[in-house]
N, C-alpha and C positions, 0 to 999 in steps of 0.2 A: 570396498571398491574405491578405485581411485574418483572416481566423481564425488561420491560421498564426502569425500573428505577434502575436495575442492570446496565443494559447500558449504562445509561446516571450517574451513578457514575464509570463505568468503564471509559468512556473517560473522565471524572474531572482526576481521577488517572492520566491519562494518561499525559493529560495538564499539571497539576500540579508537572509532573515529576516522581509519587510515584508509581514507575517502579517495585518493591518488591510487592506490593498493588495489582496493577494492574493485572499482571501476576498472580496472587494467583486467583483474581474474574474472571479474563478472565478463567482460567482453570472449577474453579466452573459454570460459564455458559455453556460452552461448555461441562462439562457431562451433563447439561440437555438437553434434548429431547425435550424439548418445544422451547427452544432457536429462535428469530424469525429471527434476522437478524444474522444468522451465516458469510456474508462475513467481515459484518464490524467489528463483535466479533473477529475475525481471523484478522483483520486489525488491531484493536485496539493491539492484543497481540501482533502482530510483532512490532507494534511502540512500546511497552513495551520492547521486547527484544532489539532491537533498543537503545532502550536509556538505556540496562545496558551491550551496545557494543555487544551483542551476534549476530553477523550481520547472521550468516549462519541459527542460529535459527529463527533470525527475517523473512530472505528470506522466508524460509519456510513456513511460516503462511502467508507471502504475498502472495506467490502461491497459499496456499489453498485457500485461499479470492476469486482470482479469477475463481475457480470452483464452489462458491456457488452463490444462486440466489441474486439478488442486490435485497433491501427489499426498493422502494420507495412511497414516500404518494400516497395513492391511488387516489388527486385529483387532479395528474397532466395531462394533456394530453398525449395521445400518444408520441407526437415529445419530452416533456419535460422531463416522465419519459425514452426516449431511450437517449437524452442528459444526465440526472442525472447519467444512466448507464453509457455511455462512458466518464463521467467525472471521474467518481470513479475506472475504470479500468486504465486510463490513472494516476494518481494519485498514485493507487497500483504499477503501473509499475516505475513509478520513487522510487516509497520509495525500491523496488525489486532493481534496479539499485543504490542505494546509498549502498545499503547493500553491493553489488557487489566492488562498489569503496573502500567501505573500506580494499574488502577482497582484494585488485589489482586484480580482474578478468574483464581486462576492455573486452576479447571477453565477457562474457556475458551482460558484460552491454552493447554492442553493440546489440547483439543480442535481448535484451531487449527493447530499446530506436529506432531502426532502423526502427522496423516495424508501429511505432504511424508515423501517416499522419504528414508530415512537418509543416503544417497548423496548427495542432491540439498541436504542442507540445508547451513547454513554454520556455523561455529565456534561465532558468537554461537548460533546457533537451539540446538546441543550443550549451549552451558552454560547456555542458558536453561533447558532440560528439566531437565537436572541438577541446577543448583539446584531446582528444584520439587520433583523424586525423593526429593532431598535434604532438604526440609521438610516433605518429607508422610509420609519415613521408607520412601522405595520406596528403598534401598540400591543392591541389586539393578540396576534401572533406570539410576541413576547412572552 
């Protein structure tokens, strides 16, 4: 299908850094109407704005990401596609929270980063917090 395959040259763009590229076809997808996987489209674009420093526009698209439906293969189990979802929202929410560091809004990225289960976060997200704990003098929290 021709979307498919807009998608999957939209994230080469994206990998490949051709962040001018990318932003143009992410735009063109999203005025379509048929568009299937709108959260990762909206993911892809903030990583796009992301990588030409636009971190407040990139935020943005991260958020919308996480209001639209996660689009996962239809052959997974139950347990697998609600893992695929909470993998991909926890992912959003870190790339949401790098946006935040750039802008020095580290209350948001508190407020981003705080609420994913301790269990469920990754290294980076650990020493992200810490550091903050760290400069705000929560010791403790560290």
């Amino acid at each position: 299908e021709t979307q498919q395959l807009m998608l999957q040259q939209l994230r080469f763009l994206v990998q490949k850094n051709f962040y001018d590229s990318a932003e143009i076809l992410a735009g063109f997808l999203l005025s379509n109407k048929n568009t299937g996987s709108l959260a990762e489209t909206f993911t892809l674009l903030g990583d796009a704005l992301y990588g030409k420093e636009q971190y407040r526009r990139a935020f943005t698209y991260y958020r919308a990401s996480m209001k639209k439906e996660i689009v996962v293969p239809p052959n997974l189990t139950a347990t697998q596609k609600t893992a695929s979802q909470n993998s991909f929202l926890k992912d959003v929410k870190w790339k949401m929270a790098q946006c935040m560091l750039k802008l020095k809004d580290n209350k948001s990225v508190l407020a981003t980063l705080e609420p994913i289960v301790i269990s469920e976060r990754t290294i980076e997200m650990h020493l992200c917090l810490a550091n903050i704990y760290k400069e705000n003098g929560s010791k403790q929290l560290a």
